[in-house]
VMD Tcl script that draws the C-alpha trace (Angstrom):
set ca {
  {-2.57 -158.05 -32.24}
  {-4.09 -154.95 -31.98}
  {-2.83 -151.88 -34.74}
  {-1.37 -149.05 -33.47}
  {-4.13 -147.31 -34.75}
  {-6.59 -148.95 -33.13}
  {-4.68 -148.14 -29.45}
  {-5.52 -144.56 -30.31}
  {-9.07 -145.05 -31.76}
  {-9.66 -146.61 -28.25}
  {-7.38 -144.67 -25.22}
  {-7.10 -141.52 -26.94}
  {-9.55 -138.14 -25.73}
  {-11.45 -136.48 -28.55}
  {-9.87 -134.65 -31.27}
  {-11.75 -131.37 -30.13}
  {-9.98 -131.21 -26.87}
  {-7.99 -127.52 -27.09}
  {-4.43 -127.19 -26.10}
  {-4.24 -125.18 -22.99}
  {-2.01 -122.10 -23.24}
  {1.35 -122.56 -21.49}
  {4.01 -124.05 -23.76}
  {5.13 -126.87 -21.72}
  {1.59 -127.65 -21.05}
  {0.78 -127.37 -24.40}
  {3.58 -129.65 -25.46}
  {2.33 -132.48 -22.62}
  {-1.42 -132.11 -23.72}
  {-0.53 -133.04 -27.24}
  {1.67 -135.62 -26.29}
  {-1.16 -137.46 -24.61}
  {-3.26 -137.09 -27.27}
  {-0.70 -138.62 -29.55}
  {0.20 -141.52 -27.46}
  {-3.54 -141.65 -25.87}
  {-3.04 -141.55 -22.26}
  {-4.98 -140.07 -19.71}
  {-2.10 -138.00 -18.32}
  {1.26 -136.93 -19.12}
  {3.23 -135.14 -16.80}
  {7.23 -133.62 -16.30}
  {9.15 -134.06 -13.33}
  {12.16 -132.35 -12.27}
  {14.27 -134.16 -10.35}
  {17.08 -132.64 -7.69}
  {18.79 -134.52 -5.47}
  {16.01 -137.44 -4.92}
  {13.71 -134.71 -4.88}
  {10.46 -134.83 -7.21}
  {9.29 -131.00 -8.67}
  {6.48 -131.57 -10.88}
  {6.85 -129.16 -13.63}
  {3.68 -129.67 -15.42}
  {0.82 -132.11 -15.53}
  {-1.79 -132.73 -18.42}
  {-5.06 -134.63 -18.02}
  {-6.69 -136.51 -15.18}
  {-4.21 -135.27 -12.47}
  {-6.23 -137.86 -10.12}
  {-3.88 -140.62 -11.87}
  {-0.78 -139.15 -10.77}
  {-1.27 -139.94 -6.96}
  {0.90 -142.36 -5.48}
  {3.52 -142.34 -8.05}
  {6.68 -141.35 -6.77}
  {7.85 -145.06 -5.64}
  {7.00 -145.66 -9.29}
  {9.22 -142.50 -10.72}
  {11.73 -143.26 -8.19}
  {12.34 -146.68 -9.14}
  {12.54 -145.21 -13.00}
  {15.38 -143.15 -11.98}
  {17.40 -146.19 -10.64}
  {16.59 -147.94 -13.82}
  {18.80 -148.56 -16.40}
  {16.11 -148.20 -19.27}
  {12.82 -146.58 -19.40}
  {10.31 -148.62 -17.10}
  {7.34 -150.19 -18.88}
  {4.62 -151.65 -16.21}
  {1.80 -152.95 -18.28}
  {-0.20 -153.83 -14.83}
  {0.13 -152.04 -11.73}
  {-1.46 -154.36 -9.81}
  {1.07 -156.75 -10.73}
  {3.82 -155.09 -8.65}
  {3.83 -156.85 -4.87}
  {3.30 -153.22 -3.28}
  {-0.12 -151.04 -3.10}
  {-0.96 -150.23 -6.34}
  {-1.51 -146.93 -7.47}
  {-4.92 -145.81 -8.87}
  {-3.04 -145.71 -12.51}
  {-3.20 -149.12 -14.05}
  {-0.86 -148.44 -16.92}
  {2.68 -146.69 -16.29}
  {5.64 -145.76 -18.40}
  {8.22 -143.54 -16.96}
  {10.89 -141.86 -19.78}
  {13.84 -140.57 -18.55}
  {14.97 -137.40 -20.83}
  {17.85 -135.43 -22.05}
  {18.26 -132.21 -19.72}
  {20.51 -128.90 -19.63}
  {21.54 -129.80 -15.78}
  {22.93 -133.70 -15.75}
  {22.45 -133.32 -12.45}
  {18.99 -132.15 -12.20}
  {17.03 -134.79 -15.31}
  {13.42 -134.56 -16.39}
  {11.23 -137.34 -15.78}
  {8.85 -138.09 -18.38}
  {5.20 -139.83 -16.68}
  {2.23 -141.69 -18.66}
  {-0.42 -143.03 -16.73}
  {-3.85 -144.46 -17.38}
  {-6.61 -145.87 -15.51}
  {-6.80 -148.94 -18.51}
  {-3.78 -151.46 -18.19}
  {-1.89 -152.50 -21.45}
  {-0.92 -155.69 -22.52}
  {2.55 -156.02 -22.36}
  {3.17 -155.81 -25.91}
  {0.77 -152.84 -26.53}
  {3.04 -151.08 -23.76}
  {6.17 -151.50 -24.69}
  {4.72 -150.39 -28.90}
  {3.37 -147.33 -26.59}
  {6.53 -146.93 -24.54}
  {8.53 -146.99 -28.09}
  {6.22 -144.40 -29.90}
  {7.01 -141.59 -26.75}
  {10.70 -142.50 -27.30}
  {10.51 -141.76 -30.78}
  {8.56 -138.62 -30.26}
  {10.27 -137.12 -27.45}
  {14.36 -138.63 -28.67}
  {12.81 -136.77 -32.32}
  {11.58 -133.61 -29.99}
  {15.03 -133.29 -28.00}
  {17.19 -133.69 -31.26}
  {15.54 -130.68 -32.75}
  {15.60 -128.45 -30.04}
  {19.48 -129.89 -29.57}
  {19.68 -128.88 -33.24}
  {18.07 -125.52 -32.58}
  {20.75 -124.84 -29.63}
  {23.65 -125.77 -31.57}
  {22.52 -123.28 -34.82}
  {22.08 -120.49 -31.95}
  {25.62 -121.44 -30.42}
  {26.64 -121.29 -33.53}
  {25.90 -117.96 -34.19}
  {26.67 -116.57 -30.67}
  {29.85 -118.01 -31.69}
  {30.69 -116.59 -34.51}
  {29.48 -113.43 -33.76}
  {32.16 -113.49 -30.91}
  {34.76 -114.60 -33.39}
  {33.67 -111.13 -35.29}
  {34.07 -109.28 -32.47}
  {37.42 -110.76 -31.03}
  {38.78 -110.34 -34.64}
  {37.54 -106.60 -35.14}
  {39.13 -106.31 -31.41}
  {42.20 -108.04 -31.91}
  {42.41 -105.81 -35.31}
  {41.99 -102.41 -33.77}
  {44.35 -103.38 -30.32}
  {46.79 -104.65 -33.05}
  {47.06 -108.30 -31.01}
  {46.95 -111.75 -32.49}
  {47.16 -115.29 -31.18}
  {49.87 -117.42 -31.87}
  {50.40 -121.44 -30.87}
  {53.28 -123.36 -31.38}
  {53.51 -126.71 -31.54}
  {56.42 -128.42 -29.39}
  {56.64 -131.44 -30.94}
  {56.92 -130.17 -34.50}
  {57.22 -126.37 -34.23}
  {54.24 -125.88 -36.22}
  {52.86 -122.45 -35.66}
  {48.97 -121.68 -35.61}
  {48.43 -117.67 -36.22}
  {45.13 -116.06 -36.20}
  {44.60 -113.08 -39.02}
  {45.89 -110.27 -36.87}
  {49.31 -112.09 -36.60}
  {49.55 -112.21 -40.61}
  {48.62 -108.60 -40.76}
  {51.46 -107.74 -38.73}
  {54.39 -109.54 -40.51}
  {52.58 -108.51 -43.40}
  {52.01 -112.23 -44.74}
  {49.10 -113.45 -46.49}
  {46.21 -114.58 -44.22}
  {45.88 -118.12 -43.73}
  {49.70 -118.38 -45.83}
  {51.40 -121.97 -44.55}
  {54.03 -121.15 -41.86}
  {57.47 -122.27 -40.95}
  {58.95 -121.27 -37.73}
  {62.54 -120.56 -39.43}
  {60.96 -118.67 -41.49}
  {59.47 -116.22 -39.55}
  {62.62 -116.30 -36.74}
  {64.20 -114.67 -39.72}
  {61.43 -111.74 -39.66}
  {63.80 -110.55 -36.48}
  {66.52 -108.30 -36.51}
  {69.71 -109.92 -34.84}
  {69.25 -108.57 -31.53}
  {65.73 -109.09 -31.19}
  {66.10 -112.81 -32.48}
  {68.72 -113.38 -29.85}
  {66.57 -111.83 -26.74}
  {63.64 -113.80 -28.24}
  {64.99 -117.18 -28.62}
  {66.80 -116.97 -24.50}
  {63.36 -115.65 -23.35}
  {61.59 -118.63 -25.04}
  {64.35 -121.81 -24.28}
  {64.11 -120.52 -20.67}
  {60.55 -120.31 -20.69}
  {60.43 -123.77 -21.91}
  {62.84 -125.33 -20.06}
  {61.14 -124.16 -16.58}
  {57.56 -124.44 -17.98}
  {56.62 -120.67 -17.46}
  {55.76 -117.67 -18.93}
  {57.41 -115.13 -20.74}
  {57.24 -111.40 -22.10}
  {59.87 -109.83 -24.52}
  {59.35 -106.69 -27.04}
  {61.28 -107.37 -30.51}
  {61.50 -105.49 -33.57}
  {61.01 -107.05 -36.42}
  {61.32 -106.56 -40.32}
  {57.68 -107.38 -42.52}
  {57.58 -109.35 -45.30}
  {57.13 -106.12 -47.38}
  {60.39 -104.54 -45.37}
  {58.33 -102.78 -42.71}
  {60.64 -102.27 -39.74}
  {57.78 -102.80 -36.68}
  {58.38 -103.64 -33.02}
  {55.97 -105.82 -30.84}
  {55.72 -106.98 -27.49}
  {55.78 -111.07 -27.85}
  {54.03 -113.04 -24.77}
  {53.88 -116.62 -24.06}
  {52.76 -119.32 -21.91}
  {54.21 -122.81 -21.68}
  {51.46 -125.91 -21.58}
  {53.16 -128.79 -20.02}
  {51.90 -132.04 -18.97}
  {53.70 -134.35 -16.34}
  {56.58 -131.19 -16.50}
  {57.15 -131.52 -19.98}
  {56.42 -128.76 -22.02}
  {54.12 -129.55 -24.90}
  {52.56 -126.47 -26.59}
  {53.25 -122.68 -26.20}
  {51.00 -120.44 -27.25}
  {50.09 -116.26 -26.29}
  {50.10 -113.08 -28.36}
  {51.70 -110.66 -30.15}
  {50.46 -106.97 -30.19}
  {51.98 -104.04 -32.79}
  {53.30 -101.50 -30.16}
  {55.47 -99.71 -32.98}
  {53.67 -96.26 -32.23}
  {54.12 -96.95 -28.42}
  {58.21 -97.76 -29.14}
  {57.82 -94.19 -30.97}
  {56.40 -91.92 -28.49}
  {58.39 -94.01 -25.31}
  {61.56 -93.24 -27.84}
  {60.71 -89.55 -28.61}
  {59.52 -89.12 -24.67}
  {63.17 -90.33 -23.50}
  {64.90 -88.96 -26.36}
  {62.94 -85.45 -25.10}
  {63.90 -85.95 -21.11}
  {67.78 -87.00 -21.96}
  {68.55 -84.80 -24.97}
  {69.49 -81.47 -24.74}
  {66.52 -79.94 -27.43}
  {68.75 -76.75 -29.17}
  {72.09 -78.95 -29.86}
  {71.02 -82.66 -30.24}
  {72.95 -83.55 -27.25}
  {72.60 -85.48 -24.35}
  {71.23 -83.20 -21.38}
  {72.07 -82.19 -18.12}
  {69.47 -85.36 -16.56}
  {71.80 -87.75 -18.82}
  {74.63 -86.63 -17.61}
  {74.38 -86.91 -14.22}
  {72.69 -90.15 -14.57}
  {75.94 -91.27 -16.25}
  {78.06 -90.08 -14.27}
  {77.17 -91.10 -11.43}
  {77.67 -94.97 -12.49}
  {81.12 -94.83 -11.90}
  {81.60 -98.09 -11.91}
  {79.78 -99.04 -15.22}
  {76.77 -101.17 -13.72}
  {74.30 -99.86 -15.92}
  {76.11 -98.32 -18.72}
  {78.14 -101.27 -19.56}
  {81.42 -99.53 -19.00}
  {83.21 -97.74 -16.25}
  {84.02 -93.95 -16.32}
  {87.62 -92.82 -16.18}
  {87.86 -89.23 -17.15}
  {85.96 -86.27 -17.09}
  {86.15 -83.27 -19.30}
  {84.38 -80.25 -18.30}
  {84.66 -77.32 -21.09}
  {83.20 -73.68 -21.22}
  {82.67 -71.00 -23.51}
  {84.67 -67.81 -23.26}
  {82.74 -64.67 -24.12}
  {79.45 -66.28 -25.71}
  {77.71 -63.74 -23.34}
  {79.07 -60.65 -25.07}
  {78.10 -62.56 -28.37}
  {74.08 -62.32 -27.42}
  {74.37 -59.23 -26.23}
  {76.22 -57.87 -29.08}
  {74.69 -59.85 -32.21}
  {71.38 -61.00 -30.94}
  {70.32 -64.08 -29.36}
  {69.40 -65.93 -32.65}
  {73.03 -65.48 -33.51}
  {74.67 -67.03 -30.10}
  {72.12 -70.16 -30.91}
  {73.69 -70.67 -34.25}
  {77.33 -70.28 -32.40}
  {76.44 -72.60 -29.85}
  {74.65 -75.47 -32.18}
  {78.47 -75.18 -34.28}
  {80.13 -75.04 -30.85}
  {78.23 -78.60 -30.60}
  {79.10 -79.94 -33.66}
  {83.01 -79.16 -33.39}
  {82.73 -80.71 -29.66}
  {81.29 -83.49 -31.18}
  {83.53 -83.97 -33.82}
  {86.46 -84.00 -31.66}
  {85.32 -86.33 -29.24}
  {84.22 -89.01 -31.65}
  {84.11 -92.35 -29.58}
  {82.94 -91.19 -26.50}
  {80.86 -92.19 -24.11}
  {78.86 -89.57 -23.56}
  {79.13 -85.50 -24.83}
  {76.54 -83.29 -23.22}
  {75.09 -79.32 -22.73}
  {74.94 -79.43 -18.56}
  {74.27 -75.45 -19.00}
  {73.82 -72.35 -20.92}
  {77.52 -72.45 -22.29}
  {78.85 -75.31 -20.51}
  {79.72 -78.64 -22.00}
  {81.05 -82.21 -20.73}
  {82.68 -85.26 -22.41}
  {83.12 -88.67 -20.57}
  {85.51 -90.20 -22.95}
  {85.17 -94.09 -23.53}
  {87.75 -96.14 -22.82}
  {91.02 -96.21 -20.14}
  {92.71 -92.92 -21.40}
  {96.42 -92.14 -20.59}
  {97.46 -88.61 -19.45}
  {98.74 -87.97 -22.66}
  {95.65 -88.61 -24.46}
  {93.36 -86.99 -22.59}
  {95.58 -83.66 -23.32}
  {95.01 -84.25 -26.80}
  {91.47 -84.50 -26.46}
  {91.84 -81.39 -24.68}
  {94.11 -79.30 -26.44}
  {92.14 -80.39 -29.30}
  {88.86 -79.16 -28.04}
  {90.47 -76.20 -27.67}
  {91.72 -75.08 -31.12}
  {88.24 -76.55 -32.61}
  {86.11 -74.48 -30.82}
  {88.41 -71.69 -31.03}
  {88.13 -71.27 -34.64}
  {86.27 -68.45 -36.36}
  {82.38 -68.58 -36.84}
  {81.12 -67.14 -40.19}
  {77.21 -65.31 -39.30}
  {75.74 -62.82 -41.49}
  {78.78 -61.67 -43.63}
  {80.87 -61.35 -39.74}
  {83.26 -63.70 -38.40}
  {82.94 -63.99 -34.53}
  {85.31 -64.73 -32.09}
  {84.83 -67.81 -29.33}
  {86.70 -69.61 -27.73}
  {87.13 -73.23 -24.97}
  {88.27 -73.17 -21.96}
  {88.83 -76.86 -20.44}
  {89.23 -78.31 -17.76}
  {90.56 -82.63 -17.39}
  {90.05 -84.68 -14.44}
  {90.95 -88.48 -14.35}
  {89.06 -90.90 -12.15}
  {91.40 -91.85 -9.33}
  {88.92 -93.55 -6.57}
  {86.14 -91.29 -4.76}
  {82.91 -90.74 -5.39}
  {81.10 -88.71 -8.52}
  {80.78 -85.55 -6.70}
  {84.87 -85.77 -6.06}
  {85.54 -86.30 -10.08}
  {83.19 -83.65 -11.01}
  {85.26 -81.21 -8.38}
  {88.53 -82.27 -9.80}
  {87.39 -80.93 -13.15}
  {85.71 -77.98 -12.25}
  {88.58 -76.87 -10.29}
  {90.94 -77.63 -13.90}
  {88.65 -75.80 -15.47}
  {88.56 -72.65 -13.36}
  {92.37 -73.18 -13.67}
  {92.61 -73.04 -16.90}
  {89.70 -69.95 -17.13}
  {92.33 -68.27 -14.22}
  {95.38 -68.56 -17.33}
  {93.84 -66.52 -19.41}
  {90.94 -68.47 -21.37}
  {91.25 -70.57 -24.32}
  {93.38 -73.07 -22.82}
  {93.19 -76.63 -20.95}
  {94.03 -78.05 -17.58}
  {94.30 -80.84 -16.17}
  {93.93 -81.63 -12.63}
  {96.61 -82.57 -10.62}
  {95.92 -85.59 -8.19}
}
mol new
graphics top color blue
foreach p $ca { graphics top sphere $p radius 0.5 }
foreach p [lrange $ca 0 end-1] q [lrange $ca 1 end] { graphics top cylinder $p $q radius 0.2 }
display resetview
């Protein structure tokens, strides 16, 4: 039999042929050489349709072919014709074929692979022939695989760089739990932010515990619901770091289910502790009355006019609407800084007396209201009144002076009506009680 090395010594062109330019040609022309061939040549192939790439040597050889590269497609191998003329059809003017099907991007769009020459092949000789292109072109596409995968590589993990620097500076992580086991996957910016150890082994109990009562109670409802209807879910939690940070973040989830049984959850969970802040100081600014620390005219209103307790978890029953006597002749006598001291103690005394209530607030320069909490009785609410009264009324101590002010206050019990009619009951007890001389309480009379 003859060598392998006499097949090239005998098919193959001269060793001083020069590579033509193009890459892919390039690659074919050597290819030839190596398995000497007359021609080489790459066809795309697209819906039964034949795109020759590229084409290297006698390009006279590669007429008639497509029955031949046709037939290779619906092949389960490569096909290896020693003899054209063997085949019952025309023959093409190539004697020797071998047609390679190889790896592409596109699965749906594969390369086809042609050697031809004029010289047929025993069939032994082909099939060493057919083997050798394998070889070179199976050793060929598992380098440039290799190449891909140490570029996909990288583009990967410079994308794992960047979601991780993102994740970092947004404050979000990615979190998966496990169903079937409750084991919890976290990526590093979820350990930064329960202030655990990256990569530290997790337990789910353990870091349930990371919650503050409420949180863990609003938490676990929002997840059992979420996995019992195979949805999504979105709840913000505080929660208290390993190192006893107090921190609050906004927890989202999706549930993965397969045939509508939840499997897998998984989401993540940003750091919105300076957005709690500012939303806290922003409401805490647009409800609170800024000089005295109470609740504002906005809050008070809003308050009262749930009557009915819908929103503030308890109904309103009584109304107390109180009003300093003579805090004008205060600023005009000893200075404005002065009657801002008065009315900041005027505050606190209010305060202290009403301890319990729903709501005390500043609804104007020197007018104050208390919605007490709770079903008061007649008698009570006079106390809370005459009480108010005497508190307020004491002396106030500025700048070696003692200064005279005094409560006038006026009680209103919620009977049935609407807001407006319980805020008119009380302003008409306290003008009442303004009209007896000042420094006293009254309560309407329904």
């Amino acid at each position: 039999m003859t060598s392998q090395h006499a097949i090239h010594a005998r098919w193959a062109p001269s060793q001083t042929e020069t590579a033509p330019p193009d890459p892919l040609l390039s690659t074919l022309h050597r290819l030839r050489v190596l398995l000497g061939v007359e021609s080489a040549s790459l066809t795309r192939v697209d819906a039964d349709r034949l795109r020759v790439l590229a084409a290297a040597g006698a390009t006279d050889l590669l007429t008639d072919l497509q029955p031949l590269q046709l037939q290779t497609l619906r092949h389960t191998g490569p096909l290896i014709i020693a003899d054209t003329t063997s085949l019952d059809a025309a023959a093409p003017v190539a004697r020797f074929y071998a047609g390679l099907i190889l790896p592409a991007g596109d699965p749906g769009a594969p390369l086809l692979l042609s050697l031809v020459d004029r010289q047929p092949r025993s069939p032994a000789m082909a099939y060493r022939l057919a083997a050798l292109a394998i070889d070179v072109t199976s050793a060929a596409t598992i380098a440039r695989q290799a190449r891909q995968i140490t570029v996909l590589r990288s583009e990967q993990e410079q994308e794992r760089e960047m979601f991780n620097l993102a994740s970092q500076t947004a404050r979000i992580g990615v979190w998966a739990c496990d169903l079937a086991d409750n084991s919890l996957t976290w990526t590093d910016s979820v350990y930064d932010l329960f202030e655990l150890p990256r990569g530290a082994p997790l337990e789910r109990a353990a870091t349930v515990e990371c919650y503050t009562a409420a949180s863990r109670i609003a938490m676990e409802a929002a997840r059992a619901k979420a996995i019992a209807e195979c949805s999504d879910f979105c709840v913000d939690a505080e929660i208290i770091t390993a190192k006893g940070t107090r921190r609050w973040m906004r927890l989202t989830g999706s549930v993965e289910a397969h045939d509508g049984v939840a499997r897998r959850i998984f989401g993540m969970k940003q750091d919105i502790t300076e957005e709690k802040l500012l939303a806290d100081r922003t409401r805490y600014l647009a409800e609170t009355d800024v000089m005295t620390g109470l609740a504002n005219r906005s809050q008070f209103q809003n308050q009262l006019a749930d009557l009915s307790g819908v929103t503030h978890g308890a109904p309103v029953t009584s109304l107390l609407l109180i009003d300093l006597d003579g805090f004008k002749q205060i600023n005009d006598t000893h200075g404005h800084a002065v009657g801002d001291d008065c009315l900041k103690e005027a505050a606190a005394r209010l305060v202290a007396c009403c301890q319990g209530a729903a709501l005390v607030a500043r609804i104007g320069g020197d007018e104050f209201a208390v919605l007490p909490a709770g079903d008061h009785g007649v008698a009570d609410l006079d106390a809370l009144g005459q009480c108010i009264v005497h508190a307020v009324g004491g002396p106030y101590l500025r700048n070696g002076q003692t200064i005279t002010l005094s409560a006038s206050v006026g009680v209103a019990l919620n009977t049935g009506g609407s807001p407006e009619d319980l805020f008119r009951k009380a302003d008409i007890a306290l003008y009442a009680a303004k009209a007896a001389g000042r420094n006293t309480m009254r309560r309407h009379a329904d």
